[in-house]
Residue frames relative to the residue before (quaternion, step in Angstrom):
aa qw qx qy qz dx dy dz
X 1.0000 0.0000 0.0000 0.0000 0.00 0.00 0.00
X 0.5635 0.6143 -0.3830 0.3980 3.38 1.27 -0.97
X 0.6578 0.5447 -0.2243 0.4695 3.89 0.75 -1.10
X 0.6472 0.4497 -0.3220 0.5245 3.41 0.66 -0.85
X 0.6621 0.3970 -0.4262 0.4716 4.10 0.27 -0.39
X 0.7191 0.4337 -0.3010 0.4519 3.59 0.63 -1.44
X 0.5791 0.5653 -0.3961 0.4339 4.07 1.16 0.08
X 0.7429 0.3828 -0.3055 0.4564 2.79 1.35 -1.10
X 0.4365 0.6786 -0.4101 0.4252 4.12 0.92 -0.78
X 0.7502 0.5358 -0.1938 0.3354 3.23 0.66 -1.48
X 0.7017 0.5216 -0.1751 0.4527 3.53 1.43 -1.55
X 0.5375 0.6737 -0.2855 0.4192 3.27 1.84 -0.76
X 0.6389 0.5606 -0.2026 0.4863 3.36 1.09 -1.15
X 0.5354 0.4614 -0.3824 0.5952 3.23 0.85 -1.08
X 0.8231 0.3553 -0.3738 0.2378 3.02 -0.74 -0.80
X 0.5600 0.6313 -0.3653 0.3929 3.56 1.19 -0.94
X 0.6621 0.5578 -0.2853 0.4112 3.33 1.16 -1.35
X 0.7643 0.3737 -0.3339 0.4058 3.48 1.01 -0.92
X 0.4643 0.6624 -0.4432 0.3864 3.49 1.21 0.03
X 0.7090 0.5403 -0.1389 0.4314 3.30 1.49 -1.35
X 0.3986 0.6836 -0.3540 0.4985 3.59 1.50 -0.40
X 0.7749 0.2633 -0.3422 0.4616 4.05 0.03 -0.71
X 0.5593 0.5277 -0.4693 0.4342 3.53 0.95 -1.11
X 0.6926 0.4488 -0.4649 0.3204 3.53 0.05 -1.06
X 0.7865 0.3703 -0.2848 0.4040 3.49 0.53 -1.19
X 0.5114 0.4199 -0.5095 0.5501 4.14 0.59 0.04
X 0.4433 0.7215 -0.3851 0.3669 3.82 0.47 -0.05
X 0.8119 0.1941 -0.0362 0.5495 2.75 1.00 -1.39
X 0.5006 0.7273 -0.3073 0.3549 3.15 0.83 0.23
X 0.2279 0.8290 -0.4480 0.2451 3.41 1.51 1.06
X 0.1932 0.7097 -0.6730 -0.0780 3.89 -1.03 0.25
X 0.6466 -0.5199 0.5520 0.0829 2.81 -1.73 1.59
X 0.6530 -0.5061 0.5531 0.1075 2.75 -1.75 0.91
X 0.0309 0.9230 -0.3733 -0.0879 3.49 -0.12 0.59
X 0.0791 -0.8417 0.5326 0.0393 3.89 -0.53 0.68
X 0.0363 0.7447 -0.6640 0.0562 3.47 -0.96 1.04
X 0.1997 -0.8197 0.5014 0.1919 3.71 -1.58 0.31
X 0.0324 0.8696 -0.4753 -0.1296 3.45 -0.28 -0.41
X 0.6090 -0.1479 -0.7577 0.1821 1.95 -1.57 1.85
X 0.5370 -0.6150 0.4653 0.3420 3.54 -1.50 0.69
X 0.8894 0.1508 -0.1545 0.4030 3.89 0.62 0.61
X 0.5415 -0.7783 0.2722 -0.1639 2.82 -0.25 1.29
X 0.1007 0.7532 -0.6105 -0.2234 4.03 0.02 -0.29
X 0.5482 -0.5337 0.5035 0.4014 3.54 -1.23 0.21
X 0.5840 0.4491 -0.3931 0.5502 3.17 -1.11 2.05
X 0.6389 0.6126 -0.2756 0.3748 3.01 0.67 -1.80
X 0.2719 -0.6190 0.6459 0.3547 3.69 -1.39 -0.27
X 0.2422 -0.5762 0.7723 0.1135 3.84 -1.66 0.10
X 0.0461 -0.5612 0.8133 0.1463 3.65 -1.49 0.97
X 0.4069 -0.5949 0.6900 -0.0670 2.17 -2.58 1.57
X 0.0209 0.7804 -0.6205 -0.0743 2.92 -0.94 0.52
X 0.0425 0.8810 -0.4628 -0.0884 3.78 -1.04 0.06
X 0.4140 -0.6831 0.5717 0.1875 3.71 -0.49 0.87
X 0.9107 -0.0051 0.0679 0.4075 3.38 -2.42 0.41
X 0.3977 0.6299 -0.6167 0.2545 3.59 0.78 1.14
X 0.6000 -0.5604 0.2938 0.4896 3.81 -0.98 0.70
X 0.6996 -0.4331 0.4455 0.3529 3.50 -1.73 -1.10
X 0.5138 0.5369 -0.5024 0.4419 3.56 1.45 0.40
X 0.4359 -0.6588 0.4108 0.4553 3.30 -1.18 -0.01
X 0.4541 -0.7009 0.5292 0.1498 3.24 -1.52 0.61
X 0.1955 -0.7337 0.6507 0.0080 3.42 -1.48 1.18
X 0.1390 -0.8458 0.5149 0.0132 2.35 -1.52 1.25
X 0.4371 -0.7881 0.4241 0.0893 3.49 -0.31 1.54
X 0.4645 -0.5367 0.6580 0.2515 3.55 -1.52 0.12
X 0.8729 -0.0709 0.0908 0.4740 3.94 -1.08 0.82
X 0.8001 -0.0393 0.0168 0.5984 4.03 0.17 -0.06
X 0.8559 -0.2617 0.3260 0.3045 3.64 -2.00 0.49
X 0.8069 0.2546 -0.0114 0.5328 3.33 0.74 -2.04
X 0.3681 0.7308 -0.5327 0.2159 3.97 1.54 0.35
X 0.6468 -0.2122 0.4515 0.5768 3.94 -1.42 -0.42
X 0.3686 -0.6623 0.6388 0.1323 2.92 -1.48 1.63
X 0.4715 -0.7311 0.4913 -0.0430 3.87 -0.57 0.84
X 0.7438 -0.2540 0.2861 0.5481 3.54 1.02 -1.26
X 0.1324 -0.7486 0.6495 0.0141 3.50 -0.88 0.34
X 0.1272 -0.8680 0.4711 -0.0917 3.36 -1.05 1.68
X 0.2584 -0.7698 0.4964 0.3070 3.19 -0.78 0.54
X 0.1169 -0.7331 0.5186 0.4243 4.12 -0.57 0.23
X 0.3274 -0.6711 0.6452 0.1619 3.50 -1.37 0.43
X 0.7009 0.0164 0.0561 0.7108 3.56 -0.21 1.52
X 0.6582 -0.5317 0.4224 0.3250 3.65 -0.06 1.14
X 0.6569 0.5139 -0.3111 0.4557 4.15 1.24 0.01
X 0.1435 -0.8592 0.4877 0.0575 3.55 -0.82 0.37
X 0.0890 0.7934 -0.5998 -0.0539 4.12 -0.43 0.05
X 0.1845 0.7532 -0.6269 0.0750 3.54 -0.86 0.45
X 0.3806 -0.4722 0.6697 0.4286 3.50 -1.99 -0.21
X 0.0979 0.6787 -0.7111 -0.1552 3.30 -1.71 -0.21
X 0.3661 -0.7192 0.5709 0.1507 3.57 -1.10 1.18
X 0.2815 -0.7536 0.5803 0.1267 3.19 -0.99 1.43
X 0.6095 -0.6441 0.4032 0.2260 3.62 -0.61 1.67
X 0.5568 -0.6346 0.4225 0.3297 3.91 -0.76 1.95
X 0.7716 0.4225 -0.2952 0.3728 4.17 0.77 -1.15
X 0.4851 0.6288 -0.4933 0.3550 3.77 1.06 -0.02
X 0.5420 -0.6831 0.4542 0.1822 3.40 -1.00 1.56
X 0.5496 -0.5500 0.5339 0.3323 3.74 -1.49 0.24
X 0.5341 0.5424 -0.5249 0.3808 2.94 -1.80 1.01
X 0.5748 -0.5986 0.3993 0.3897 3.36 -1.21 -0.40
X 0.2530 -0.7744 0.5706 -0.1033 3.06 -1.20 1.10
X 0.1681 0.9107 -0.3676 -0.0857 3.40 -1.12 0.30
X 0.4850 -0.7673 0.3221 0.2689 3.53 -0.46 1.50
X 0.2835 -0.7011 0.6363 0.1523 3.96 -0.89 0.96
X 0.0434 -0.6687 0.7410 0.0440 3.67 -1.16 0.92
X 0.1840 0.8008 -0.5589 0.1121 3.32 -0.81 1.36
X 0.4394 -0.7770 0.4240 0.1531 3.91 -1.17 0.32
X 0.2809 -0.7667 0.4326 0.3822 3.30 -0.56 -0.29
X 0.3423 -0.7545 0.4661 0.3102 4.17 0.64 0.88
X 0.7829 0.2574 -0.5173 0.2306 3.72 -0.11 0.60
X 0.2376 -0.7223 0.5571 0.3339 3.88 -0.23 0.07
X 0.9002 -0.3448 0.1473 0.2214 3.08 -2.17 0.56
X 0.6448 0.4117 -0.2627 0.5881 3.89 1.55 -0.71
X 0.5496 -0.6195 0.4047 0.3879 3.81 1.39 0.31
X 0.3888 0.6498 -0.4371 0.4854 3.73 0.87 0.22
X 0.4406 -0.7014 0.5386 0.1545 3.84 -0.97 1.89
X 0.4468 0.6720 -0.4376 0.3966 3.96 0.83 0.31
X 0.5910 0.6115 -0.4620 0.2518 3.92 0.62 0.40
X 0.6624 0.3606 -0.1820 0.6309 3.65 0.92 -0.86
X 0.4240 -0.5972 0.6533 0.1918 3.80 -1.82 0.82
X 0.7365 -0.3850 0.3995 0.3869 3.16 -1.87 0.44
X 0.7593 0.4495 -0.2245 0.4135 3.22 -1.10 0.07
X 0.7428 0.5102 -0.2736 0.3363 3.63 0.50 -0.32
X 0.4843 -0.1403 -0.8616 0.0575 1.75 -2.21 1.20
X 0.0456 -0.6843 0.7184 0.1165 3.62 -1.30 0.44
X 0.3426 -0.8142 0.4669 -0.0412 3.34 -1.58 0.78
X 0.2705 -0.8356 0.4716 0.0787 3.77 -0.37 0.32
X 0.0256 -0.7212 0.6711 0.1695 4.10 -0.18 0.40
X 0.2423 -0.6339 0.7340 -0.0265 2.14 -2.20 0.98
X 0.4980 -0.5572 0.6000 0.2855 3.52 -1.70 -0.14
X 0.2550 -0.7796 0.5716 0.0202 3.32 -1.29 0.86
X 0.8876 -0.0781 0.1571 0.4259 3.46 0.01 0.73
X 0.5021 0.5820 -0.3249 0.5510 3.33 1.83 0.90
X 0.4048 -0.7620 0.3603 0.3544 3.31 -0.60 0.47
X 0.5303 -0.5833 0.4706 0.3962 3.86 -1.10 0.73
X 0.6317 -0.4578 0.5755 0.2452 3.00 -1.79 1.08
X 0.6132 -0.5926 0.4364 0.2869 3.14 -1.47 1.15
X 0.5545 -0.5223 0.4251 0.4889 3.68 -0.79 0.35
X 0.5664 0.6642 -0.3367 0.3531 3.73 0.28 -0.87
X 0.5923 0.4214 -0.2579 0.6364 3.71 1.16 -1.74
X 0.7601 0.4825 -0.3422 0.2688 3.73 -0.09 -0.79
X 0.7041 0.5123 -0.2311 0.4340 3.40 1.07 -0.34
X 0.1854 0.6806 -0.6252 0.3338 3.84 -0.47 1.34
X 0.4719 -0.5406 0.5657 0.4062 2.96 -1.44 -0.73
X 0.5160 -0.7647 0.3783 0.0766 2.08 -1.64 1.53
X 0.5654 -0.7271 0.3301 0.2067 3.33 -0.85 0.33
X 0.4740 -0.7293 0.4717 0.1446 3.41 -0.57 1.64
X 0.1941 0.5250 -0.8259 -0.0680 3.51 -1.33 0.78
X 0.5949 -0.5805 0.5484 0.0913 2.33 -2.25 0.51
X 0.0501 -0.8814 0.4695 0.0086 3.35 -0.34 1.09
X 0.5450 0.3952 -0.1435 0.7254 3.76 1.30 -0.45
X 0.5294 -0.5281 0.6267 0.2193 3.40 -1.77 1.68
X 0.1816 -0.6963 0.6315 0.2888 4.15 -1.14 0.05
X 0.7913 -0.4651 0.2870 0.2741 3.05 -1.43 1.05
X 0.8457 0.1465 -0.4090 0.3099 3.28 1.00 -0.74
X 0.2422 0.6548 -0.6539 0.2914 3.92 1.02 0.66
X 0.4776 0.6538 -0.4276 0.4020 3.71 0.75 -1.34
X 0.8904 0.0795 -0.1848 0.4082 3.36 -0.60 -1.36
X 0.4367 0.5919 -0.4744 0.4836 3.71 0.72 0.51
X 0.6390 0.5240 -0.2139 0.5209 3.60 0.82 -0.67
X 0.7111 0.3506 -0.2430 0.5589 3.38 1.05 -1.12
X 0.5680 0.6603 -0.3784 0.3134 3.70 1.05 -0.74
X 0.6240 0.4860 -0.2814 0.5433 3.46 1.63 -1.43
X 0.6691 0.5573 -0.3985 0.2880 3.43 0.34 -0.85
X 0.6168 0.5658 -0.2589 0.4820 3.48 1.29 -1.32
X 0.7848 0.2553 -0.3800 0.4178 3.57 0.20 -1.21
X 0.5270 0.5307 -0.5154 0.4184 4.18 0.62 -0.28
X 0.6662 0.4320 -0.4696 0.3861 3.81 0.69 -0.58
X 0.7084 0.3997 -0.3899 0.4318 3.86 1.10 -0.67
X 0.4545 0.6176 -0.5339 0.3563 3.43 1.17 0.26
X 0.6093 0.6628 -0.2459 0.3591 3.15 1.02 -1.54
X 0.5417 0.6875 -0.2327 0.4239 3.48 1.40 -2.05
X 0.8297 0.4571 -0.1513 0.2824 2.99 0.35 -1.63
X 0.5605 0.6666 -0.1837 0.4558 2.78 1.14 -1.08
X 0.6366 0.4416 -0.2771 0.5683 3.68 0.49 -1.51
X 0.6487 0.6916 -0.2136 0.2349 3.23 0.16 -1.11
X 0.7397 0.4212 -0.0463 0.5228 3.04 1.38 -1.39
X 0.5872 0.5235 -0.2949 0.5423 3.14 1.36 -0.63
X 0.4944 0.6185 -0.3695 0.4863 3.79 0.89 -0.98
X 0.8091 0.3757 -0.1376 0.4305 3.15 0.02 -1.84
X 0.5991 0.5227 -0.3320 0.5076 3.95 0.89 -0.53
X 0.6844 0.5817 -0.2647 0.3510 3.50 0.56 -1.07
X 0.8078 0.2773 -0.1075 0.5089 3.29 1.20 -1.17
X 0.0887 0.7523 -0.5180 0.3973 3.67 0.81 0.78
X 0.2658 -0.6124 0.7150 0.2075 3.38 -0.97 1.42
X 0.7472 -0.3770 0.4599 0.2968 2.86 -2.45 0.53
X 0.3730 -0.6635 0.5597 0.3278 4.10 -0.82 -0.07
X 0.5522 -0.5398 0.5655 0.2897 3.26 -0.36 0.96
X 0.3969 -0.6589 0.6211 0.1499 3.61 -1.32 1.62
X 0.3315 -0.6587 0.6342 0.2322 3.66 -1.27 1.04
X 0.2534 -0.6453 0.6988 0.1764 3.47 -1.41 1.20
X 0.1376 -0.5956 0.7533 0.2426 3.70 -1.54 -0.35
X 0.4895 -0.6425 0.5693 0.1531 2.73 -1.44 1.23
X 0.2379 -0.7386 0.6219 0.1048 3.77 -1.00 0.64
């Protein structure tokens, strides 16, 4: 009877652990809201296209220098995606600047499901400098990483698994330790 519990204790774990294996990895599976502009400079007046990735289904403002700056433009995304012009305003001063794309996270039935991770996110720009020559502007470009890679995934799942047979074991041993008959007392014969 003893075996049969410590089989079963054990299979439980297991099994918890493998239940716990996907949660962990969809966990991590976050992608950001993304914002880019183009061109990096601008005179005052001028316009800048936006674009913006994995933003929710509310619309999105976009501000001058901070969250609560001069609103600028208001977007709809189409399919969580967005492209537009926006005209930067003739009295905004040289220098760098920088445009805030943000949401409001609740939609119309009151439900926190309108705005994407990551947001507000933002983009600098140039104000009234001239653009780098085409020549300077060209290189490679520069990877970010937006998606977890397969192997963090199973590295994540790897820790999770062996801490659950730690865990297994552990219980296990205690179970099995706990319930141990007594050893029979040694007499000597006389």
């Amino acid at each position: 009877m003893r075996r049969s519990r410590r089989r079963v204790t054990v299979c439980a774990l297991v099994a918890g652990v493998v239940a716990l294996v996907p949660a962990s990895m969809s966990s991590a599976c976050i992608f950001l809201a993304s914002f880019s502009i183009s061109p990096a400079s601008v005179q005052p007046g001028g316009s800048l296209t936006v674009d913006g990735i994995r933003f929710g289904i509310n619309p999105v403002d976009i501000r001058l220098d901070s969250p609560t700056g001069r609103l600028l433009s208001t977007v709809v995304p189409d399919g969580r995606n967005f492209h537009a012009q926006v005209t930067i305003p003739p009295d905004v001063g040289a220098g760098r600047h920088v445009l805030v794309a943000s949401q409001a996270p609740e939609t119309a039935d009151g439900r926190n499901n309108g705005s994407a991770q990551g947001v507000p996110a933002q983009a600098v720009f140039q104000v009234g400098t001239p653009a780098p020559p085409a020549a300077a502007t060209r290189g490679r470009p520069v990877q970010v990483a937006n998606r977890v890679s397969i192997g963090v995934l199973l590295l994540v799942g790897a820790a999770v698994a062996g801490v659950g047979l730690i865990v297994g074991a552990l219980t296990s041993r205690a179970v099995s330790h706990g319930r141990r008959p007594a050893a029979p007392a040694l007499t000597q014969e006389k």
